[in-house]
N, C-alpha and C positions, 0 to 999 in steps of 0.2 A: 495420458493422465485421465484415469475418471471421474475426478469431482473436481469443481471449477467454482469459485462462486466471483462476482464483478459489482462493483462500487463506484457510483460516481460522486463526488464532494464537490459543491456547490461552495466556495468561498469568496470575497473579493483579495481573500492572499493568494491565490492559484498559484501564478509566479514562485512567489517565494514559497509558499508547501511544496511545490512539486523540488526547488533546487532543496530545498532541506532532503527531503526522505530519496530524492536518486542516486546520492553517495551510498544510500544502504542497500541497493539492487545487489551491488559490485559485492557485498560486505556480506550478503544472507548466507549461511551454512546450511541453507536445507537442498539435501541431495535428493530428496522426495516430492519436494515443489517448484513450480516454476512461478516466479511476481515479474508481474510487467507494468509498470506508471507509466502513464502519457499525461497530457494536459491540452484544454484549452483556453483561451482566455479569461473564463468565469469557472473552469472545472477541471478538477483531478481525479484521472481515470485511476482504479487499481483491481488486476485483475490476478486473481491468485490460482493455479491450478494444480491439484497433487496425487499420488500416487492413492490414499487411500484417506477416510474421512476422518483419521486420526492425523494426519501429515496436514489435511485441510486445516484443521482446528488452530492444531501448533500454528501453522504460518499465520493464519487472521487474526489469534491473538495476539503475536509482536504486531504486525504491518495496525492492525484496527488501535494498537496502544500507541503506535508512532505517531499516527495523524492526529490523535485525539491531542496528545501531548503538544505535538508541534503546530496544531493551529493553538490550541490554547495560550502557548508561548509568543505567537501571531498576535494576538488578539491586546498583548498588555501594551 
């Protein structure tokens, strides 16, 4: 994989954002990219890596629209 870009999210939902979005690792249909979530206490790692900087994109804007969604969802 040549481009890679890595995210760390700073929330007090850690827990619950990382179980929300790791049902969707299993679920991504990109054969071009590879995403890997971790987590620790106060932080949700996500790291996206892909074949070329048009497969990068594609995968950041789902994973980057999931988090945004899913803490917002956190937050009410």
């Amino acid at each position: 994989m040549n481009h890679a870009a890595r995210f760390v999210f700073e929330t007090r939902f850690a827990e619950k954002l990382y179980e929300v979005l790791a049902p969707e690792i299993a679920s991504d249909p990109g054969e071009k990219s590879n995403v890997r979530l971790t987590r620790s206490e106060s932080s949700v790692f996500l790291s996206v890596e892909a074949e070329d900087a048009a497969a990068l994109r594609a995968s950041l804007n789902m994973w980057l629209r999931l988090v945004n969604v899913s803490h917002e969802v956190l937050e009410l």
